[in-house]
C-alpha positions in Angstrom: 15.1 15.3 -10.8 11.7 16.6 -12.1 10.3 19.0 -9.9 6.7 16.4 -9.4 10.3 14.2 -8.2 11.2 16.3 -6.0 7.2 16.4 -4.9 6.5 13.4 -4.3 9.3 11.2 -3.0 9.4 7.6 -2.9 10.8 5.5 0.2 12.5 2.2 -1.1 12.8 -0.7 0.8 16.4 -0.1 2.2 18.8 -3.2 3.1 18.3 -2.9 6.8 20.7 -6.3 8.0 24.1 -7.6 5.8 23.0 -8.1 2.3 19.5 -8.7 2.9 17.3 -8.9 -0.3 14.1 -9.0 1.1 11.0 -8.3 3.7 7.6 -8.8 4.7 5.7 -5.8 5.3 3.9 -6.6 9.1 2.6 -3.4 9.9 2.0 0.2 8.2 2.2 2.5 10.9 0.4 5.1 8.4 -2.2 5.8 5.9 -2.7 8.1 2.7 -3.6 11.5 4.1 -1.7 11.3 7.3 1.3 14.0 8.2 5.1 12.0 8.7 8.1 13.8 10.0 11.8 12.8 9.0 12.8 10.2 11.2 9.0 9.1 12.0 8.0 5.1 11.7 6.3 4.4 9.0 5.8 0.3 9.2 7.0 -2.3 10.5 8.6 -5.3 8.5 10.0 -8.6 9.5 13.5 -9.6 7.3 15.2 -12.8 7.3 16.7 -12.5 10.5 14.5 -10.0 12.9 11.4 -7.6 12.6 12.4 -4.2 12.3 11.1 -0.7 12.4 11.0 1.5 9.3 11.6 5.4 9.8 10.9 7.8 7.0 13.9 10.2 5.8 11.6 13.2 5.0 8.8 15.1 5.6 5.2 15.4 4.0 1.9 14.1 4.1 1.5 10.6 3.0 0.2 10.3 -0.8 0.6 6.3 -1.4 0.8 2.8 0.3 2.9 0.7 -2.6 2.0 -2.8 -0.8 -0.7 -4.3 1.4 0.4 -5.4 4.8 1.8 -9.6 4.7 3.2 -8.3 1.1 7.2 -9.6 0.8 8.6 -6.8 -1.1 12.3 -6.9 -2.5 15.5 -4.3 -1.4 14.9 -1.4 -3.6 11.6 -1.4 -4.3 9.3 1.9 -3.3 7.0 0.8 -0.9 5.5 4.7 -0.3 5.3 8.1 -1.5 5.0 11.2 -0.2 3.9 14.7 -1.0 6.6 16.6 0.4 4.7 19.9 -0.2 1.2 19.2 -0.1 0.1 22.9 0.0 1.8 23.2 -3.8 -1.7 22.4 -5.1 -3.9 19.0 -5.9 -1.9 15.6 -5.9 -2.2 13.4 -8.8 -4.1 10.3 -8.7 -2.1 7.3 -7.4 -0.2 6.3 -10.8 -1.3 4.0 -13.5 -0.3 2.0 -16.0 0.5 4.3 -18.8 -1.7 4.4 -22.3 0.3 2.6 -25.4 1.3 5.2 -27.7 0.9 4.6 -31.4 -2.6 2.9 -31.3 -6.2 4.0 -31.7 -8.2 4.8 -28.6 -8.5 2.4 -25.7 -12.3 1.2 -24.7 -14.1 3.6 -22.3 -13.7 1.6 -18.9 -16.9 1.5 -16.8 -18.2 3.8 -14.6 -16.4 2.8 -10.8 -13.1 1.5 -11.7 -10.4 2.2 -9.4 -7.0 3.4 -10.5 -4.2 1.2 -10.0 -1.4 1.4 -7.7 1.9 0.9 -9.3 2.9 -2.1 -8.5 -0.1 -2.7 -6.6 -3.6 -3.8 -7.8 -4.8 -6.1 -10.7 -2.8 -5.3 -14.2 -5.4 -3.1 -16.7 -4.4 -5.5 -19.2 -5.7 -8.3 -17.8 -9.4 -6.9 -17.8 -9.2 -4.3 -21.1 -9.6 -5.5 -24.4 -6.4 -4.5 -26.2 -7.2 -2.2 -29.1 -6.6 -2.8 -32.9 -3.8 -1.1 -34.5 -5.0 0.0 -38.3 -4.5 -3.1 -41.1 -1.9 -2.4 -43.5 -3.3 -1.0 -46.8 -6.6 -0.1 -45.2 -8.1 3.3 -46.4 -9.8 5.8 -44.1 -13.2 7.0 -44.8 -13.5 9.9 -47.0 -15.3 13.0 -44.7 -19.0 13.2 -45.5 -21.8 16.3 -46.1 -23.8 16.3 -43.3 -27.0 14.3 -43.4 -30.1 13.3 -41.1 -29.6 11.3 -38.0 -29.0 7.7 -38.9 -29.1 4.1 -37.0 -24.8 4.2 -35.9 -23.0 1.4 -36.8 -22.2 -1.2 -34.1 -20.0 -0.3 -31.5 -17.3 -1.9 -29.7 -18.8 -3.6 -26.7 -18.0 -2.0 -23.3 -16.8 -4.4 -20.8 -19.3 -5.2 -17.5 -17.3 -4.3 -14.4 -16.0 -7.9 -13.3 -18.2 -9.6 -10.9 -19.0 -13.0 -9.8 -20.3 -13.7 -13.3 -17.4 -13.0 -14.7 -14.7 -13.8 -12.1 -13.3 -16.8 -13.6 -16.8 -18.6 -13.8 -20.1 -18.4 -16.0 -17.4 -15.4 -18.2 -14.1 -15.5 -19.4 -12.5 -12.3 -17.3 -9.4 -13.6 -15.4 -10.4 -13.1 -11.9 -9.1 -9.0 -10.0 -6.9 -9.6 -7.2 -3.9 -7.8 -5.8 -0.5 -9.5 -6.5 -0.4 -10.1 -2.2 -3.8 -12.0 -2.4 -2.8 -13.6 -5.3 0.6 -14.9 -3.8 -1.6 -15.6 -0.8 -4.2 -17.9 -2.6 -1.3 -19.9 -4.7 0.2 -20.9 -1.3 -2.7 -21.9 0.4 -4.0 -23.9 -2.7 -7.1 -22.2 -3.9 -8.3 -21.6 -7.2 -9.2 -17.7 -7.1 -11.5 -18.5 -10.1 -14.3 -20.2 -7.2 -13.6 -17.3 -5.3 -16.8 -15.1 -4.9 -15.4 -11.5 -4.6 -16.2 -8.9 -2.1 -13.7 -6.0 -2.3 -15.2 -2.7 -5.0 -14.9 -3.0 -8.3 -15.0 -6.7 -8.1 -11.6 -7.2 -6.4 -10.9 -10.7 -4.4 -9.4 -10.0 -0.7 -7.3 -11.6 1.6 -10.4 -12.1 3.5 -12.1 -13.6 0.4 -9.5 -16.3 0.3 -9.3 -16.9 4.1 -13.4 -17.1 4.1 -12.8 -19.8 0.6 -9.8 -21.9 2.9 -12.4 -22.1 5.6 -15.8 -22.9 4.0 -16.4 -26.1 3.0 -16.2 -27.9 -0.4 -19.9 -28.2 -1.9 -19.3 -31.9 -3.1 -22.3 -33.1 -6.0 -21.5 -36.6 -4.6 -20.3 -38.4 -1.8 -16.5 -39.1 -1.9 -13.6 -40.3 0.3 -12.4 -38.0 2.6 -9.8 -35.2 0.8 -5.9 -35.3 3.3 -5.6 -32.2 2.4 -9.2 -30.4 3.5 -7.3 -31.9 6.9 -3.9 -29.9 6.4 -2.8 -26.4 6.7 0.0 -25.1 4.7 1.5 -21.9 5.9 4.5 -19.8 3.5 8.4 -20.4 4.9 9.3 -17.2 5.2 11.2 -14.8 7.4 13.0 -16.1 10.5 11.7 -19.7 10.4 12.6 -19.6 6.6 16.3 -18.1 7.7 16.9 -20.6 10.8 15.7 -23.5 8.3 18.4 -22.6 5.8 20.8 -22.4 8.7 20.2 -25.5 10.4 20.5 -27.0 6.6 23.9 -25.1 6.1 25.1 -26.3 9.0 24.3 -29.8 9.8 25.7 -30.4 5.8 28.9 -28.1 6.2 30.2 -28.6 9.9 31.3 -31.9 11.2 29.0 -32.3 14.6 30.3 -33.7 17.6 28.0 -33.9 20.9 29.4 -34.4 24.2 27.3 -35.1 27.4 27.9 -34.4 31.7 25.6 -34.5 34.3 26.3 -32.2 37.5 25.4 -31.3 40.4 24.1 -27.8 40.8 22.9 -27.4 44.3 25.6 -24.6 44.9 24.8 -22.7 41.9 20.9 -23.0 42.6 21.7 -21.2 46.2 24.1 -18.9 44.7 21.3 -17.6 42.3 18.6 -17.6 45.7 21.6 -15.6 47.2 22.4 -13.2 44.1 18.6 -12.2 43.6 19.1 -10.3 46.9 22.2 -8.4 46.0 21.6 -5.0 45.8 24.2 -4.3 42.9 21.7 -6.8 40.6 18.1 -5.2 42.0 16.0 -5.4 39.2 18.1 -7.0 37.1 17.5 -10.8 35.4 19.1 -13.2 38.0 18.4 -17.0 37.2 20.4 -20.0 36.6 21.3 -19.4 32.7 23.6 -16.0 34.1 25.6 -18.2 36.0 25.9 -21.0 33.1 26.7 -18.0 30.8 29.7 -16.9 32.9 30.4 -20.6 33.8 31.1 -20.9 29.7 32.8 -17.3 29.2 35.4 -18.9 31.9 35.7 -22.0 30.1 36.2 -20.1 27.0 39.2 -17.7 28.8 41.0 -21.3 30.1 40.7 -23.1 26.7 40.6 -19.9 24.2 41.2 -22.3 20.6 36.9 -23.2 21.3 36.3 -19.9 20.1 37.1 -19.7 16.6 35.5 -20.0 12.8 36.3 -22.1 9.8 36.9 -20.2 6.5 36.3 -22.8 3.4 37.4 -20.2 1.0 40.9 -19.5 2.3 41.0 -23.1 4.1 42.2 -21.1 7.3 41.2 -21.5 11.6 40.5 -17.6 12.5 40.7 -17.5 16.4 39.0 -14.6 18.3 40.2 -12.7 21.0 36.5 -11.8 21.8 33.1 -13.8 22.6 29.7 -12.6 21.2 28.1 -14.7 23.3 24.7 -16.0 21.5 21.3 -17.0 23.3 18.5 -19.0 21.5 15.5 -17.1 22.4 11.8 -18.3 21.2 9.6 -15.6 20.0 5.9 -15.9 18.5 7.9 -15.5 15.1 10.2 -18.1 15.8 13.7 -19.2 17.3 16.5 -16.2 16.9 19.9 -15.9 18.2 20.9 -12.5 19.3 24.1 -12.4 20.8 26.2 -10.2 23.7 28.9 -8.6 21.9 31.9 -8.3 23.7 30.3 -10.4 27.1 33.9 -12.1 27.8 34.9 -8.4 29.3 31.6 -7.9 31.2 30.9 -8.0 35.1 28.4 -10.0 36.4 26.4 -7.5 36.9 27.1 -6.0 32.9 26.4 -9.9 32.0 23.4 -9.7 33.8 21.8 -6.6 32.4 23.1 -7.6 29.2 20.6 -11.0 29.0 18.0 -8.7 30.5 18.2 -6.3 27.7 18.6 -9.1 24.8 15.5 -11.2 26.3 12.8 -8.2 26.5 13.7 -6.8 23.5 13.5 -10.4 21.5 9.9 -11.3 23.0 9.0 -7.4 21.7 10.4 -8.1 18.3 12.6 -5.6 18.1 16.1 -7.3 17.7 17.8 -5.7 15.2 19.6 -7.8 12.8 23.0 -6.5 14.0 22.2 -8.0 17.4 21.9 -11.3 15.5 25.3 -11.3 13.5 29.0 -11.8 14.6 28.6 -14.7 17.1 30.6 -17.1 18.2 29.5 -19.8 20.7 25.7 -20.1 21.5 23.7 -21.2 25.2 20.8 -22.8 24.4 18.4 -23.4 27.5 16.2 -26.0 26.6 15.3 -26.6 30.1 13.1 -24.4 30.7 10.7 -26.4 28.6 11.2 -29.6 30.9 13.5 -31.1 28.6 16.7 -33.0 30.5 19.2 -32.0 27.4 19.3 -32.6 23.6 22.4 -32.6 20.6 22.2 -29.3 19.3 23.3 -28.4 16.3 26.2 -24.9 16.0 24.9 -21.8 14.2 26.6 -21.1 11.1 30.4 -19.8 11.7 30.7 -20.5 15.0 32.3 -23.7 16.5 30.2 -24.8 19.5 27.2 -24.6 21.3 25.9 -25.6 24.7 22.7 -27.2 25.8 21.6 -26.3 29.1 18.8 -28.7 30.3 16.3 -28.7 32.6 17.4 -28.7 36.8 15.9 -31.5 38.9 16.1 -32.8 42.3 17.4 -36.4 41.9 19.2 -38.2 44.3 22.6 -38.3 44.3 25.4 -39.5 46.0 26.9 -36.4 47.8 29.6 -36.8 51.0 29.4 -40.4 50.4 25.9 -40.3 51.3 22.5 -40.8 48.5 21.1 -37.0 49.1 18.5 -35.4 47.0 20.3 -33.0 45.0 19.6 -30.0 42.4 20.8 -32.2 39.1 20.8 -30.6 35.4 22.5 -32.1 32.1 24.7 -30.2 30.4 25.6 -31.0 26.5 28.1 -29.6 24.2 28.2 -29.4 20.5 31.2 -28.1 18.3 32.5 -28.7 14.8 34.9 -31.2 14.9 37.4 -29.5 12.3 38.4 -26.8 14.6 37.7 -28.5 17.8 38.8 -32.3 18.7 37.2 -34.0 21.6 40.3 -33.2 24.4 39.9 -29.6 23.3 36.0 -30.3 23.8 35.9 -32.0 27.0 38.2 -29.7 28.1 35.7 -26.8 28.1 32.4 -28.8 29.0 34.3 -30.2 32.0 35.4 -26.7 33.4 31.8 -25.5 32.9 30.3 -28.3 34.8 33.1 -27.9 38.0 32.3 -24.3 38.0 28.4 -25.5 38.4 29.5 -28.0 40.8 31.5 -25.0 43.1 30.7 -21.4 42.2 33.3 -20.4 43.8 35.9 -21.7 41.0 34.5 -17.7 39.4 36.6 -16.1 41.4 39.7 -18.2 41.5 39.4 -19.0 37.3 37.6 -15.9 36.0 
């Protein structure tokens, strides 16, 4: 290592989950000039499964940002640098693209021009004329006497710094923009060549393109109305792009069978009333979806074959003598499925702290991606948006999942008398390969009689 490498060190996008290739930068904690410490946050960046906080393994003053924030940057790749001993004299300039060797002078570039960031900017290339390399055969002009001051001959043109005559319109200069804008403008549909520029030097922003999506189309004539000035298009990418490839692998790989019970769940609606006043479970999260979880981790102890995984590659059942217990949580970047590791050998009161724990830390966005692999059965409450139940379909490796839907008072017969009564739905989904429909109704019955009578935790867990 050269000792400007041992300078200026570069951070690299590290593999933060279980073979991820891939991340969107959200957030940079930092900027060029500021102080970080080993072990400090630098930015924060969303993978494929969960957003996730970046710390820094050294020390130094910040000398480079690699990528603009909403940039997806691949494992490996150096998203900062850092001057590890900033009082060792002047930093270089941020890095460009290096000079060819073996060719005559490049143009003068105008006055203004910003460096580039490696990796990071528009190419030189694309906006310097590439010089000529000597003809074959030519000969070089003798050196002359010296002689009065003559007219010079001709020289080579120096390039106007790109503007909005030249951006792609009244010129011929392919239009500045950072790879991120670039990416940005391909996936919302606009041409950055009718892009009037704002950034220095001529560069097109992120706001530029935003401000081109939302102004409207300067039409010479009247014409029928365009579908897609009515549209907006928005990238797949990071969870939703990860839970769309799942839901794919899954509803094409696993054989889906949905079963269906409605139950009566007046007792477990007054054990929850009851529970919120225990003292052992002050301040914890007590609500109906603890009881269902432990309701299910029973079922799961009385009928352990449910909890098991299908391996294609060896064609073998693996049972598991544990439950990582999954819950579907929405977040404002989409559905994930963090799971309780170990939750068949909690207490109640573990269980409870346990959802507490995975529910504020998914609505922060700070699941780690660990928290969202090894599962293997998933709750899913869809009631608490209303909804009575719904077919859901199993998360990849894992062979069931169950629907808990939304808890009404209907009437119901109860005693041998119509009663109004707390009433939810509950549905179960497995993969029919490692589950067949006794083994199935098996374990959705048991969680519905626990429901039903409460008290069936004590005898059966």
């Amino acid at each position: 290592m050269t000792a400007v490498e041992q300078r200026f060190r570069e951070f690299k996008m590290p593999d933060v989950g279980e073979g991820l290739t891939e991340a969107e930068i959200l957030k940079w904690l930092v900027a060029p000039g500021d102080t970080v410490t080993d072990g400090q946050v630098v930015c924060e960046v969303e993978t494929a499964k969960a957003a996730v906080e970046l710390p820094i393994p050294f020390t130094g003053v910040v000398h480079e940002l690699r990528f603009d924030e909403g940039a997806t940057v691949d494992v490996g790749t150096a998203i900062i640098s850092v001057d590890t001993d900033p009082g060792a004299g002047e930093a270089p300039a941020p890095a460009a693209a290096p000079e060819p060797a073996a060719e005559a002078p490049a143009e003068a570039e105008p006055e203004g021009r910003q460096a580039n960031l490696v990796g990071y900017g528009a190419a030189p290339s694309s906006t310097k004329r590439r010089p000529r390399k000597a003809q074959p055969g030519a000969q070089r002009p003798a050196a002359e006497a010296p002689r009065a001051p003559a007219p010079a001959a001709p020289a080579a043109p120096v390039r106007p710094e790109p503007g909005p005559d030249l951006n792609g319109r009244t010129g011929t200069a392919r239009p500045l923009a950072k790879p991120p804008v670039r990416k940005l403008a391909k996936d919302l549909g606009i041409d950055l060549a009718t892009i009037t520029p704002t950034g220095p030097g001529g560069i097109i922003t992120r706001e530029d393109v935003h401000a081109a999506v939302e102004a409207p189309a300067a039409a010479p004539e009247p014409a029928a109305p365009v579908a897609g000035a009515r549209e907006r298009r928005v990238p797949v990418k990071g969870v939703r792009k990860a839970t769309a490839q799942a839901m794919v692998d899954s509803a094409f790989s696993a054989p889906h069978v949905t079963e269906f019970v409605t139950v009566d769940v007046t007792r477990t609606m007054k054990l929850v009333a009851d529970l919120k006043q225990d003292p052992e479970l002050a301040g914890l999260r007590v609500n109906p979806l603890l009881l269902v979880a432990k309701a299910l981790l029973v079922a799961i102890k009385r009928n352990p074959d449910v909890n098991a995984s299908w391996d294609e590659e060896n064609q073998e059942i693996v049972y598991k003598d544990y439950v990582n217990l999954g819950i579907a949580a929405a977040t404002p970047r989409g559905l994930i499925v963090p799971n309780i590791k170990d939750a068949d050998a909690k207490t109640l009161p573990q269980l409870a702290e346990a959802l507490s724990d995975l529910v504020s830390t998914a609505r922060e966005g700070k699941t780690s991606p660990a928290a969202m692999t090894g599962g293997t059965v998933t709750i899913t409450n869809v009631g608490v948006f209303g909804i009575d139940t719904g077919t859901p379909l199993l998360n990849p490796g894992e062979s069931a999942i169950l629907a808990f839907g939304a808890v009404k008072l209907q009437p119901w017969v109860h005693k041998g008398e119509v009663k109004p009564r707390q009433v939810t739905t509950l549905a179960l989904s497995f993969d029919h390969r490692l589950v067949d429909g006794e083994l199935g109704s098996k374990v959705l019955a048991d969680v519905a009689a626990i429901l039903e009578r409460p008290k069936r935790l004590i005898t059966w867990g």
